[in-house]
C-alpha positions in Angstrom: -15.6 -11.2 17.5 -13.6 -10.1 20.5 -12.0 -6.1 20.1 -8.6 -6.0 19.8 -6.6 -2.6 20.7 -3.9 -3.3 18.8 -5.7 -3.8 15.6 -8.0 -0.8 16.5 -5.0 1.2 16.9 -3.7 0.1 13.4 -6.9 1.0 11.7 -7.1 4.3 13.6 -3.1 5.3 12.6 -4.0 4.1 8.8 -7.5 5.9 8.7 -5.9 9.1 10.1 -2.9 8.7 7.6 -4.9 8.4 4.6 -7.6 11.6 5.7 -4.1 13.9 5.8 -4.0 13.3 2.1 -8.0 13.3 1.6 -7.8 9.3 0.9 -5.8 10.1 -2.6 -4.0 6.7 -3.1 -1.6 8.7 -5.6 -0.7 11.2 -2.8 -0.4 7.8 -0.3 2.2 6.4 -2.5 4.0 9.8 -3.0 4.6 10.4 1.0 5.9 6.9 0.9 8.1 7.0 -1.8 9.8 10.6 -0.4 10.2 9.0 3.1 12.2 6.0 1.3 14.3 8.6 -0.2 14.8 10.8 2.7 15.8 7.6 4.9 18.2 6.3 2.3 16.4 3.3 1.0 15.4 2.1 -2.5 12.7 3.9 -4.0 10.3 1.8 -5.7 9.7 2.8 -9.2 6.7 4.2 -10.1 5.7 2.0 -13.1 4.9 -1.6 -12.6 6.3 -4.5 -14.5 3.6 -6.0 -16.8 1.9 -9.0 -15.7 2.7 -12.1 -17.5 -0.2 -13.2 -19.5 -1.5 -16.6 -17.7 -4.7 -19.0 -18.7 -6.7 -19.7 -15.7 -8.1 -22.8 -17.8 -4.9 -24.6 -18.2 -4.9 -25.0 -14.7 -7.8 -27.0 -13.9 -8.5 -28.4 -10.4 
C-alpha cells in the first residue's frame, strides 16, 4: 500500500497525544471532556446508557 502523509500525520498527532498521558484511556477522555467545557460545548457524561439486551439468533441471515 501506497504511504499517505496525511494519514501518517494523523497517526503521528494521535500517537504523540496519547504518550502525553502515558496511553491512559481514562486520562484521554478527561483532557477531552475539560476542553468541551472550556470551549463551551456539551460535556458528555461520563456513564454510558446501558445497552439494550438483543438476540443475535433472532436475526438469522
Amino acid at each position: 500500500m501506497k504511504a499517505n502523509p496525511i494519514i501518517d500525520e494523523i497517526h503521528n498527532t494521535r500517537r504523540e497525544y496519547a504518550e502525553r498521558f502515558g496511553n491512559d484511556l481514562h486520562a484521554i477522555c478527561e483532557d477531552a471532556r475539560q476542553k468541551q467545557g472550556r470551549q463551551g460545548r456539551r460535556v458528555v457524561p461520563a456513564s454510558p446508557k446501558p445497552a439494550e439486551h438483543q438476540d443475535i439468533h433472532d436475526h438469522a441471515a
